[in-house]
C-alpha positions, 0 to 999 in steps of 0.5 A: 872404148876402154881407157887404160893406165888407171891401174891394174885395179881398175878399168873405164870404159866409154858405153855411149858418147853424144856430139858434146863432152856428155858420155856414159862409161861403165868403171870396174873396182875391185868391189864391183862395176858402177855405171857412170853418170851415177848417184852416190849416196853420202855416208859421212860416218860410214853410215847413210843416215837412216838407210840400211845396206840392204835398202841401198841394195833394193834402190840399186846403189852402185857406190857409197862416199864417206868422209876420212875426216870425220872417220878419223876422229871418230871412231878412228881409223885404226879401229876401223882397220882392226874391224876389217876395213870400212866395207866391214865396218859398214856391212857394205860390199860395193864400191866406197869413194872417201873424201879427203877432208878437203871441203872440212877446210871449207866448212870448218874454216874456224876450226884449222890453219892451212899452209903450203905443207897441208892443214891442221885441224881442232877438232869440234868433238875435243879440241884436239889437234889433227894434221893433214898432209896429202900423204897422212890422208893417204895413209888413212885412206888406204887403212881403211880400204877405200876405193877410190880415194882423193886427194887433199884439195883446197875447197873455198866459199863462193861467190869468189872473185879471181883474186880471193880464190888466188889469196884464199889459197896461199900461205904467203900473203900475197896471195901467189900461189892459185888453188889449183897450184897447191893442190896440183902439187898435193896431187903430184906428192899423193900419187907416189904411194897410191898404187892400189886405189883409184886417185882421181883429180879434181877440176878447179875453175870460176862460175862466172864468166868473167872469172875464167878457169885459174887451172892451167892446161897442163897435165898432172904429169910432168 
């Protein structure tokens, strides 16, 4: 089973299915096929930590995650884009997933202020101020070459009843506007100028039974 309308870069298709959601897929990208589920080894700073490309080759790792926050900062993206792009820069021809630096909203709660328009940043190298909006981290992540990129999303600290994930995630202060709202509507925005990347969607929801999903069903594309 194959699924269409990704793009022209990029193909899914079903290999195996059990009688629940559980499922085995092969995904195509333009720097090679990753058989899904998979293993997606952290380099934040375009580097996993003490590992070479060649011995992520030898344990057969199909994709690499790096941290377009991170990589902003520091060495820059437009360093990286006068290198030749990240897999140049990392000396790594497979696939690489960059992170939007949505969970730096989360990790570095001290270090920003978010708004309905996307989050401003002080860095904790210099100081320094950092914009964000769904379409700058686009741009950056397209600079660089990344694959699959994603979206600028809300992440929030857990444990987290219903009400604090709603007023953790609005700039109003009553706290009306839910996460998956704003960062619906990031997606939507993301999305026009993302025409040669892979962008996936996050699925917002509660751990605890008592706290269902605050994600309407509703598709992305209305």
């Amino acid at each position: 089973m194959t699924q269409d309308g990704l793009n022209q870069h990029f193909s899914f298709a079903i290999e195996a299915q059990s009688g629940t959601a559980a499922r085995a897929g092969t995904l195509a990208t333009p720097h090679g096929t990753i058989r899904t589920p998979v293993f997606m080894p952290v380099g934040t700073h375009a580097t996993v930590k003490s590992v070479s490309p060649a011995e992520l080759r030898s344990v057969h790792a199909q994709i690499i995650l790096a941290n377009t926050y991170h990589l902003s900062l520091r060495p820059g993206t437009d360093l990286i884009a006068q290198i030749g792009g990240l897999h140049t820069f990392m000396a790594w021809d497979g696939p690489i997933l960059t992170d939007s630096g949505g969970f730096q909203i989360f990790s570095l709660g001290h270090l920003r202020t978010v708004d309905d328009e996307g989050v401003t940043f002080r860095s904790h190298i210099d100081g320094s101020t950092r914009r964000f909006t769904p379409e700058s981290v686009q741009e950056l992540q397209s600079q660089i070459g990344s694959d699959i990129v994603m979206p600028l999303d809300q992440c929030i600290a857990l444990p987290a009843d219903r009400a604090s994930a709603e007023a953790a995630s609005s700039a109003r202060p009553a706290g009306s506007i839910a996460a998956w709202h704003r960062t619906r509507a990031r997606i939507k925005r993301y999305s026009v100028s993302c025409r040669e990347r892979l962008l996936p969607t996050y699925v917002c929801g509660m751990l605890a039974r008592s706290h269902p999903s605050i994600c309407p069903a509703t598709p992305l594309a209305d």
